[in-house]
Every structure is written in C-alpha cells, then in structure tokens.
C-alpha positions in Angstrom: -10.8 -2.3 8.6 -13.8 -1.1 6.5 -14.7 -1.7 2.8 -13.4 1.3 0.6 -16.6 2.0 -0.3 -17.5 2.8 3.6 -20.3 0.3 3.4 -20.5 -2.5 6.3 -19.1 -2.9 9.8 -15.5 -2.4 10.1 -13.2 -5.3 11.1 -11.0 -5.5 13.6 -7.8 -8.1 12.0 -5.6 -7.5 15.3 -6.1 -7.6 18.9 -4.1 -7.4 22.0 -1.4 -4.4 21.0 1.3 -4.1 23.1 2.9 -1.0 21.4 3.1 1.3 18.9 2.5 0.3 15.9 4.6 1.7 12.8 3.9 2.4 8.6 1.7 -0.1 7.7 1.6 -1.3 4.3 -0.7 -3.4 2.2 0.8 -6.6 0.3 -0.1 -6.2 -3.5 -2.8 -8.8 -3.2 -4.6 -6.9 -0.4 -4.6 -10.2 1.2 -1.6 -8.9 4.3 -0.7 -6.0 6.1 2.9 -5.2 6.9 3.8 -3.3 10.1 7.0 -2.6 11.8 6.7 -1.5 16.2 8.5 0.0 19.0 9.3 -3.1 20.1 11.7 -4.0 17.3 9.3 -5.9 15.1 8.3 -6.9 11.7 4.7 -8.3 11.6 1.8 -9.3 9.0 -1.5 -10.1 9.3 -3.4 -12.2 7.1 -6.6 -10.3 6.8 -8.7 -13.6 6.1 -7.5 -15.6 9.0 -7.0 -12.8 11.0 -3.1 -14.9 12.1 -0.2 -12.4 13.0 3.3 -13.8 12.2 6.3 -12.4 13.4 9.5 -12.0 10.7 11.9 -10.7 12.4 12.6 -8.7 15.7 15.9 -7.0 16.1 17.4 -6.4 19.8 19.6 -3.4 18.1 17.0 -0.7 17.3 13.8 -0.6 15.4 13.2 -1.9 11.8 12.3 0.9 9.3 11.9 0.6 5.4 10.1 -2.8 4.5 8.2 -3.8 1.7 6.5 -6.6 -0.2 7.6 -8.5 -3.7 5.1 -7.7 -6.3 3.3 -11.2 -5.8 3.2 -10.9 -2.6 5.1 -13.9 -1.5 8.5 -11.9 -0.2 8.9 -9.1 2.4 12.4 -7.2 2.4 13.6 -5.1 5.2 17.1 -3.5 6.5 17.5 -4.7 9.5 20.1 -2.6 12.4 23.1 -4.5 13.4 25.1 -4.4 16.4 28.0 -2.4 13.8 25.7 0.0 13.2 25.8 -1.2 9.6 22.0 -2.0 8.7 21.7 -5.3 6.5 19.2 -6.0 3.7 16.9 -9.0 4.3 14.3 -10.8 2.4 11.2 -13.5 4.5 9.7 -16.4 2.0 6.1 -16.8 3.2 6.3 -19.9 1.0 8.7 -21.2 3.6 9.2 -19.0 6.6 12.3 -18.5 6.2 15.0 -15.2 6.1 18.1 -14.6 4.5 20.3 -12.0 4.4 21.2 -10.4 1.0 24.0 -8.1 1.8 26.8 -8.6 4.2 27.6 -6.8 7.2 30.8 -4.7 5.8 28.5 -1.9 4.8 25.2 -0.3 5.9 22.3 -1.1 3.3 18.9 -0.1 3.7 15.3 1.2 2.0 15.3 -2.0 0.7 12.5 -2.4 -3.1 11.4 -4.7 -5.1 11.6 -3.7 -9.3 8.2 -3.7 -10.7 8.6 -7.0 -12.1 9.7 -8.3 -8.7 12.9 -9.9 -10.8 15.3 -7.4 -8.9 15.7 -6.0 -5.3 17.2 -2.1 -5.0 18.6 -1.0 -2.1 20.7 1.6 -0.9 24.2 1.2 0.0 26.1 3.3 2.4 29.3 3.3 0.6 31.9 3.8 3.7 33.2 0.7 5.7 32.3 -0.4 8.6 36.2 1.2 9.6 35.2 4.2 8.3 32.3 4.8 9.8 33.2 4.3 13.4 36.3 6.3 13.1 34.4 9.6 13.4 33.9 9.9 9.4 30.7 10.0 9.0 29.7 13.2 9.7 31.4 14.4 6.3 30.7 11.8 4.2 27.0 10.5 5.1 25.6 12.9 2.7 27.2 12.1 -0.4 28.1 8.4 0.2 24.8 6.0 -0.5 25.3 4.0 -3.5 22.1 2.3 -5.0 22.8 -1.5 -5.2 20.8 -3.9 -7.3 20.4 -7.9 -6.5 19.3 -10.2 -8.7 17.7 -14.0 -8.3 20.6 -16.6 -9.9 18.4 -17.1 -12.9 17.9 -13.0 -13.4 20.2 -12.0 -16.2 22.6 -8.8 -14.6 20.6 -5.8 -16.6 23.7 -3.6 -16.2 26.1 -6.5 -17.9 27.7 -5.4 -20.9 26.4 -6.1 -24.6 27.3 -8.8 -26.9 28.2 -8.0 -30.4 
C-alpha cells in the first residue's frame, strides 16, 4: 500500500498468501480492506494493526458480491449453499458475529447497503429451490431476479402504504 499521493515507502498490510486473492474493496473509513479468495473466503485487514480476520469461509463454492455498511461497522455477502440457493449475510465487527438475512428457499445475492446504511438491497432469484433443480432454470434465470429490500426493526418499511 502506498499514499495516493505516491509519496513514501509502500506498505505491505498482508503477508503469508496462500491463494488468490479476489475484488478487494476499501471500507468507507479507509481504515479495512475487504477481499474474498479461491479458497472460499471472506477476509479484512485492518490497515493500522495490520490483523486479518476471517468472516466466513464456505465449503460449497467461492464467495462473490460483498460489501461494507456505510459506517463501516457491517460487511454483507451472499454466501453459496449446499441447494444451490446463495443466502444473504451480514458480519458485526462490533461483535464478530454473522447472521443470515434471507432464508434458504430462494437464491439471494449482490447483496448493498442504501446510502444511509438504514436498508440492505439484494437480489432475489424468484424461483424455488423446487424449481430450480427440476431443470427450469435455463428458461427462467433471465427474467426471474427480484430486488429485495431488508430493513433494521426500528427502519420504517419505505414501500409501506400512506396514511391519510
């Protein structure tokens, strides 16, 4: 890593890589890099302390469209399932913790935080999971993702009808 102005040494904030390495992205803060590998895993470096921590490795296939919350303090990522039906998940660093946001019935994925950070888009594959193993979705995977929108329990539903 080198200042943007090209002034200084460059840095090295990770050592020791065992793969290929995957679409790194910056948290908001400039503080963490994001970075997904060939060996199923989501990682982030803190830049300062130079630590790696793992969020999630998945033993089905790699793990493709992550992101950071606006703040900084949330990753989300779609995560491949054994069904073949990717689920959306978010990592607090607060705690360390995931959690899966959608269930496992349909494939969700390219997972976004709104600007605000109050909501998190994703795409949804609108066909079953019985659909889409019975040979479907060759006709259908074009014209069947669905953009789906989650919302924190305080976060008023911005699609909810008016009152008069």
């Amino acid at each position: 890593m080198r200042s943007q102005d090209g002034k200084g040494e460059p840095q090295q904030i990770t050592n020791g890589g065992d793969t290929y390495y995957y679409a790194p992205k910056w948290s908001p803060d400039s503080k963490k890099l994001l970075w997904s590998d060939r060996l199923q895993r989501l990682r982030y470096v803190d830049v300062a302390s130079k630590a790696v921590t793992l969020v999630d490795q998945d033993k089905f296939g790699e793990i493709q469209g992550y992101n950071w919350s606006p703040d900084s303090q949330w990753i989300t990522w779609a995560r491949p399932e054994e069904n073949d039906m990717p689920r959306v998940y978010l990592y607090s660093l607060a705690n360390k913790q995931q959690t899966a946001v959608t269930d496992s019935w349909y494939g969700s994925g390219e997972p976004v935080f709104s600007d605000d950070g109050k909501y998190l888009c994703s795409l949804l594959r609108a066909i079953s999971n019985q659909l889409w193993r019975s040979g479907i979705r060759e006709c259908l995977s074009r014209h069947a993702a669905r953009l789906s929108l989650n919302t924190g329990q305080e976060t008023a539903n911005p699609l909810a009808p008016k009152k008069r």
